[in-house]
C-alpha positions in Angstrom: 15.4 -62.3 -143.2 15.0 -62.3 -139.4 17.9 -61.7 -137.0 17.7 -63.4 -133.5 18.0 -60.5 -130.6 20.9 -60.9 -128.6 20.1 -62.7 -125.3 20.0 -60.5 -121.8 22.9 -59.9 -120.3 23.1 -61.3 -117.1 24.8 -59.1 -114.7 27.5 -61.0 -112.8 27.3 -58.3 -109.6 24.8 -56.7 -108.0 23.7 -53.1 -109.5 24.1 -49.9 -107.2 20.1 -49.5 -107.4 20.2 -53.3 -106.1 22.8 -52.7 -103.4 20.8 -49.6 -102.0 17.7 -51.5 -101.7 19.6 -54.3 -100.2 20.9 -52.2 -97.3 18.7 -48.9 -97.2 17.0 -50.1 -94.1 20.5 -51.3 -92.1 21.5 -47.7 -93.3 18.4 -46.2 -92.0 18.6 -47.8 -88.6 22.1 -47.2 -88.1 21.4 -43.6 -88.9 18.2 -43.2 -87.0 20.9 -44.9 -83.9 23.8 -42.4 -84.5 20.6 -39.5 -84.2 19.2 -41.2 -81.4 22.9 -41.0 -79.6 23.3 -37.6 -80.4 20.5 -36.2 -79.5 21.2 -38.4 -75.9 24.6 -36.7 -75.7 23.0 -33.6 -76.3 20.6 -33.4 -73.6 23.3 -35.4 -71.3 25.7 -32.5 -71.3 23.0 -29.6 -71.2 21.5 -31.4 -68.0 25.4 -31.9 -66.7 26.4 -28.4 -67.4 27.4 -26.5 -64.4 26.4 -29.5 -61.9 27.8 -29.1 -58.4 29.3 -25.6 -59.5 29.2 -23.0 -56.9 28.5 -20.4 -59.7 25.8 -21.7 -61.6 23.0 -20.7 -60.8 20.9 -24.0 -62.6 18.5 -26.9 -60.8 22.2 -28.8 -60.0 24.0 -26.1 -59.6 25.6 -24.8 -56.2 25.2 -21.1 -56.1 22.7 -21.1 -53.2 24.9 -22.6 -50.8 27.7 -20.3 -52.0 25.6 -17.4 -51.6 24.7 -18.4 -48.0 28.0 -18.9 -46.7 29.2 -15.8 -48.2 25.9 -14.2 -45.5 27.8 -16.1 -42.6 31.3 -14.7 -43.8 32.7 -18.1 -45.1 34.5 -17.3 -49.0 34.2 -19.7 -51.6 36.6 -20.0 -54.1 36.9 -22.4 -57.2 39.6 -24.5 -58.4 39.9 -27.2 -61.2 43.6 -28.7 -61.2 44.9 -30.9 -58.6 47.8 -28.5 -57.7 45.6 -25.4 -56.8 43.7 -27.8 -54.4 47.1 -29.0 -52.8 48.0 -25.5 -52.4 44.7 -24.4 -50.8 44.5 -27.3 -47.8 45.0 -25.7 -44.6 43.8 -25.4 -40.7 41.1 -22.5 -42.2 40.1 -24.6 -45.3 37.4 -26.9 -46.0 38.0 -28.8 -49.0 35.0 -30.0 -50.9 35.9 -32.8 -53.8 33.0 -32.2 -56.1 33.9 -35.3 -58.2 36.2 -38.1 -56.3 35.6 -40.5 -59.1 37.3 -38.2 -61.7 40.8 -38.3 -60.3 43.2 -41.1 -61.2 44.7 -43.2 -58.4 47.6 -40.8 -58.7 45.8 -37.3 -58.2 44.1 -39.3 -55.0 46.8 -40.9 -53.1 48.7 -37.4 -53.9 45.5 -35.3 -52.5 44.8 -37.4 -49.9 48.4 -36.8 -48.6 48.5 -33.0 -49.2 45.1 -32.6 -47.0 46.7 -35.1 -44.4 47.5 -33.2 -41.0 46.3 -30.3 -42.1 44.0 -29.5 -39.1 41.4 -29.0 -42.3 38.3 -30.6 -42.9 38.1 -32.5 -47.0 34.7 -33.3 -48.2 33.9 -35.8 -50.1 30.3 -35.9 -52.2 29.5 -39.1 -53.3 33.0 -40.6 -53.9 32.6 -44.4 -55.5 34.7 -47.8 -55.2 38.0 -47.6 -54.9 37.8 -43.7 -54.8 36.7 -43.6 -51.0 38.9 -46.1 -50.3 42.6 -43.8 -51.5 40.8 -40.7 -50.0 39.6 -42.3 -47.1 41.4 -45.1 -46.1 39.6 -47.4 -43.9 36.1 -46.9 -45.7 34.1 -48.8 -48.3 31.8 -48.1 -50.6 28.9 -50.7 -50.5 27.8 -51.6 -54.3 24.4 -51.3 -53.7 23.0 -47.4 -53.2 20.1 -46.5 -50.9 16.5 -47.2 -51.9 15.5 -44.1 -50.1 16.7 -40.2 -50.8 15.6 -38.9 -47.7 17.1 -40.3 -44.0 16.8 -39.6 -40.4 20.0 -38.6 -38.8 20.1 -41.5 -36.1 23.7 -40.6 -34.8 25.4 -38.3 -32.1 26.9 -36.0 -34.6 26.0 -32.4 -33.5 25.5 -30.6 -37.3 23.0 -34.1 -38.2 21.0 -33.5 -35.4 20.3 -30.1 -35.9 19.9 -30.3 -39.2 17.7 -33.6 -38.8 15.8 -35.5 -41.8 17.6 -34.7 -45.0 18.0 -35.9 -49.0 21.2 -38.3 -48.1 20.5 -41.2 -49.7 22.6 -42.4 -52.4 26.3 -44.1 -51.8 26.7 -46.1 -48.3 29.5 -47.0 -46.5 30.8 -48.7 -44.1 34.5 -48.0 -42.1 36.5 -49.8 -39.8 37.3 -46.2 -37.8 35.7 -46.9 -33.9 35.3 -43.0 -33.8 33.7 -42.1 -37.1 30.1 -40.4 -36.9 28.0 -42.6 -38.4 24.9 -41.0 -39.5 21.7 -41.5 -42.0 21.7 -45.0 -42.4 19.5 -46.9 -45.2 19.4 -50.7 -43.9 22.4 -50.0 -41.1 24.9 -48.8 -43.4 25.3 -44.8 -43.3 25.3 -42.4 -46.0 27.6 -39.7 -44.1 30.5 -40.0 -42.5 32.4 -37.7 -40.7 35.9 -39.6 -39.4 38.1 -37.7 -37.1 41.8 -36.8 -38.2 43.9 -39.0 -35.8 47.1 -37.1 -36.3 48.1 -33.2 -35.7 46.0 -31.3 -33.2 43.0 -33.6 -33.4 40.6 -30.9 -35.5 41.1 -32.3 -38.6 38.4 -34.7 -40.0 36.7 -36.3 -43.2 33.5 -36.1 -44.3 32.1 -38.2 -47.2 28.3 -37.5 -48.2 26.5 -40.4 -49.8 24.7 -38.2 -52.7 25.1 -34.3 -53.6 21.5 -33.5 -53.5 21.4 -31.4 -50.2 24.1 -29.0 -52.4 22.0 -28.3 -55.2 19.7 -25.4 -55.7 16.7 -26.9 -56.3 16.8 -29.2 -53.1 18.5 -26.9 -50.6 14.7 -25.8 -49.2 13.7 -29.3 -48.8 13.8 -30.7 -45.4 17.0 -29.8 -43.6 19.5 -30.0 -46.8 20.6 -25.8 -46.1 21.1 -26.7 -42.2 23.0 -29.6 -43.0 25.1 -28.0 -45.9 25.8 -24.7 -44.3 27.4 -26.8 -41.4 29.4 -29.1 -43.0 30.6 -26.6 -45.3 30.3 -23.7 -43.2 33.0 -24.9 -40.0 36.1 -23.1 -41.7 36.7 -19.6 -42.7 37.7 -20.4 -46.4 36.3 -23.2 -48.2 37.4 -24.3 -51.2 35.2 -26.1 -54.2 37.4 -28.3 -56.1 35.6 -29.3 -59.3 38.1 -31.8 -60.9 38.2 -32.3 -64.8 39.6 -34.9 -67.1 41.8 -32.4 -68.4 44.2 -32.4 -65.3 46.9 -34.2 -65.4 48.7 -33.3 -62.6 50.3 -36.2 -60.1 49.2 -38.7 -63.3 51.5 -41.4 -63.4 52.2 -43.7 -66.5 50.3 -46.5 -64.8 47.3 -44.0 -64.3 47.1 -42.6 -67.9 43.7 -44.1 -69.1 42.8 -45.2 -72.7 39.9 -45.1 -74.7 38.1 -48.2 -73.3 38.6 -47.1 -69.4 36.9 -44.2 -70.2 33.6 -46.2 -71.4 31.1 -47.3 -68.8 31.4 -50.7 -67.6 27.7 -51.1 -68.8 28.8 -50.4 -72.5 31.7 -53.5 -72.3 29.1 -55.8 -70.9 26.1 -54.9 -73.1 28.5 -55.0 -76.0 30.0 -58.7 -74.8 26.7 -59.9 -74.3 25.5 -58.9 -77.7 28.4 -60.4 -79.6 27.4 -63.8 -77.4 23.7 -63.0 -78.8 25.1 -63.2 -82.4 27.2 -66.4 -82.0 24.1 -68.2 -80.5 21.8 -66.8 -83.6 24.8 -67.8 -86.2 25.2 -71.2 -84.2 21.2 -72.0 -84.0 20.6 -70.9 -87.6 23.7 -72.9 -88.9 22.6 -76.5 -87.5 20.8 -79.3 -89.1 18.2 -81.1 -87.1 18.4 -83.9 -89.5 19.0 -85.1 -93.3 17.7 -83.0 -96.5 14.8 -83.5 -97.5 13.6 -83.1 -101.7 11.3 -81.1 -102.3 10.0 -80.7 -106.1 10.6 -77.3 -107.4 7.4 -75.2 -108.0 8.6 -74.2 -112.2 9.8 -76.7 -113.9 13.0 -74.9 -116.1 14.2 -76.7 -119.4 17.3 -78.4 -119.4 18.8 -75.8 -122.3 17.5 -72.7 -120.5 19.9 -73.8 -117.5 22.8 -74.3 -120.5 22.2 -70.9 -121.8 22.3 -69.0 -118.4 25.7 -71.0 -117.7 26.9 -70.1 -121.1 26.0 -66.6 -120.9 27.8 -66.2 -117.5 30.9 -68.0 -118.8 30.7 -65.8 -122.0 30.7 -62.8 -120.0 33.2 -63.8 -117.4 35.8 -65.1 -120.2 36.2 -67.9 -118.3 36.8 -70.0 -121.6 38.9 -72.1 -119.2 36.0 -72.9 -116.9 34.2 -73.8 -120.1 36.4 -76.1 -121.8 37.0 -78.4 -118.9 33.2 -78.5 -118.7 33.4 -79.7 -122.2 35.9 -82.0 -121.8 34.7 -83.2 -118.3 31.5 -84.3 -119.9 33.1 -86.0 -122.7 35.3 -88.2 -121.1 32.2 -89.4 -118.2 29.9 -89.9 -121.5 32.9 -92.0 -123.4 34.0 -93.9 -120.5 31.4 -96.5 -120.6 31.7 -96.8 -124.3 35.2 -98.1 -123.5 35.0 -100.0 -121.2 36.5 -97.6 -118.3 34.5 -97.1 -115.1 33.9 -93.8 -114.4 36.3 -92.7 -111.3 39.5 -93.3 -113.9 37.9 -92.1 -116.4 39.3 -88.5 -115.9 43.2 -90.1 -115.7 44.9 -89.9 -119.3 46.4 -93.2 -118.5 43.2 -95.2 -117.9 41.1 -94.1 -120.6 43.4 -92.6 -123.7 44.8 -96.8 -124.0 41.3 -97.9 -124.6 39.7 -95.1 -126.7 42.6 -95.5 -129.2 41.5 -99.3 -129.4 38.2 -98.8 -130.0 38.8 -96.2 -132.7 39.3 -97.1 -136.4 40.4 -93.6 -138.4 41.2 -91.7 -135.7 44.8 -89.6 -135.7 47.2 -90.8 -132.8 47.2 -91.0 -128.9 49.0 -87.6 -128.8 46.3 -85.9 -130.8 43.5 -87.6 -128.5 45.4 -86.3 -125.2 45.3 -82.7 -126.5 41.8 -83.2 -127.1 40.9 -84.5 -123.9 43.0 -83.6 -121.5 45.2 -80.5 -123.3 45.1 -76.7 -122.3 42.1 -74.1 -122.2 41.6 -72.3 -125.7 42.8 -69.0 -126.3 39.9 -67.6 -127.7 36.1 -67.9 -128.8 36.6 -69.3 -131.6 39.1 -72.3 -130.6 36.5 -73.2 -127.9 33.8 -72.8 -130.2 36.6 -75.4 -132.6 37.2 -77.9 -129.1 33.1 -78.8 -129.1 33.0 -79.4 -132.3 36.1 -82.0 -132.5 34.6 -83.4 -128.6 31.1 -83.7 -130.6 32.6 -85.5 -133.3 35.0 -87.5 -131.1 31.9 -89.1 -129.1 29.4 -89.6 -132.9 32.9 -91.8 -133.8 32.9 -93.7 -130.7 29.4 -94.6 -130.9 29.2 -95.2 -134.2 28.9 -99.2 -134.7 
């Protein structure tokens, strides 16, 4: 005596092997991606650490300049919040603004007013748009930088002359003052400024530098960056090196509080945007039909029972005996409608077909019995759906029987 091996299961959800070799290489990508970013932030902040500092001694540091106004008796002195730099504006004072664009709108309408009529001088290295425009009113940044780093001075402004060709280039502007000093231009717009303070004594003034490459250590002996910095920095007893951080929140208003998105790079929204357009054209081009389906003949042919099998097993293993039955029943009714006499679209009404099936039947029970059989509820078990196709097989051998 033989006994039939139990057919494969059929799993109805992927495996955890099948998942992982699904998605190992999305997971290697986005985890070759997150090294790739790390690695960039890494070598970002080693190559940002100490820049413009008057104490570091690094390629973009600021030391060298510190150390030669200290030889010409100017003192430097460092300061990071907003208030200490308020505090230190005066006549004697030059106040260097290492970073413009780090200050909220706040911190520079309330620093451009402390350093206003102060007799001082405020410089400003590289400041962007709007920045220059709150701590310089009546000067705009142009989007476009210079092509070239080093300029000629081309103005009347005593220090740029003596200094003469120097690494400039960077940020221009342009100012609606008639007596600013406008000096190394890149395509007529200049890359320093220097405009005069109209109100006090007259000695006052503003100076914003295009690009901070004539401060840092590794460009102060090329061409005449040390004449040029040493002047502009070197015209007050004291000067002061404000290095702003993000960390100040001094003079901050509510409006000027800035979120998570404001602090991402304009570049990031846009490249993001763009790529979710990217994915909506792909969805749209891949979703389309350039015309009707076509058949195409299946390369193995599969039997007819395999297909019932597969469907059975999947049914069996789901316990979806309701699924099942109204298969059952489904096909019973479409194969005994034309038997009847019923087309086929009111075939599946209890109305349309129960009437002429009990007509055509000779020793079968009443209409009630029929209705359960046909169109009643799902079996509770295996074994009364296992009952149902037996009384549907016998049903349909009645009804065809002559």
């Amino acid at each position: 005596m033989t006994t039939e091996a139990p057919p494969p299961s059929t799993a109805a959800s992927p495996s955890a092997r099948q998942v992982w070799t699904r998605t190992r290489g999305i997971a290697l990508a986005l985890v070759v991606l997150l090294a790739a970013a790390v690695a960039i932030a890494t070598i970002r902040s080693d190559a940002r650490h100490g820049t413009l500092d008057p104490r570091s001694a690094d390629r973009q540091g600021s030391r060298a300049v510190a150390e030669l106004l200290a030889d010409r008796g100017v003192d430097t002195s460092v300061v990071t919040t907003l208030d200490e730099a308020r505090a230190a504006a005066d006549a004697d004072t030059t106040l260097l603004v290492a970073a413009p664009d780090l200050l909220t709108p706040g911190q520079q309408r309330a620093l451009r007013t402390a350093t206003t009529g102060t007799a001082g001088r405020t410089v400003l290295v590289a400041p962007g748009s709007p920045s220059v425009e709150r701590l310089a009113p009546g000067v705009t940044a142009d989007p476009a930088n210079s092509l070239d780093s080093t300029l000629s001075p081309d103005c009347a402004l005593p220090a740029a002359r003596r200094a003469g060709t120097a690494e400039t280039g960077g940020m221009r502007y342009t100012t609606t003052h008639l007596d600013a000093d406008e000096c190394y231009p890149s395509d007529r717009l200049a890359t320093l400024l220097r405009i005069p303070e109209t109100g006090g004594d007259g000695t006052g003034d503003t100076v914003v530098i295009g690009a901070p490459d004539i401060l840092f250590n590794d460009r102060l002996d090329k061409q005449g960056n040390a004449s040029l910095a040493l002047q502009l920095l070197g015209s007050r007893p004291h000067l002061v090196w404000y290095l702003p951080t993000l960390s100040d929140t001094a003079a901050a208003d509510e409006d000027d509080q800035r979120g998570f998105f404001d602090l991402l790079p304009s570049g990031w929204l846009w490249g993001t945007l763009q790529l979710f357009v990217a994915a909506a054209v792909a969805a749209l081009w891949r979703a389309r039909r350039l015309g009707p389906l076509v058949p195409e003949n299946l390369p193995v042919a599969i039997r007819a029972s395999e297909t019932v099998e597969g469907r059975a097993r999947l049914y069996r293993k789901a316990n979806a005996r309701d699924r099942a039955a109204t298969a059952l029943r489904s096909t019973t009714r479409i194969r005994l409608a034309p038997l009847v006499g019923v087309p086929l679209t009111p075939a599946h009404t209890p109305e349309a077909l129960l009437p002429a099936l009990s007509a055509h039947l000779h020793r079968h029970g009443d209409g009630q019995t029929l209705h359960t059989l046909l169109f009643g509820p799902p079996p509770g078990d295996d074994a009364a759906l296992v009952s149902l196709a037996d009384q549907l097989d016998a049903l349909e051998r009645e009804v065809r029987r002559p």
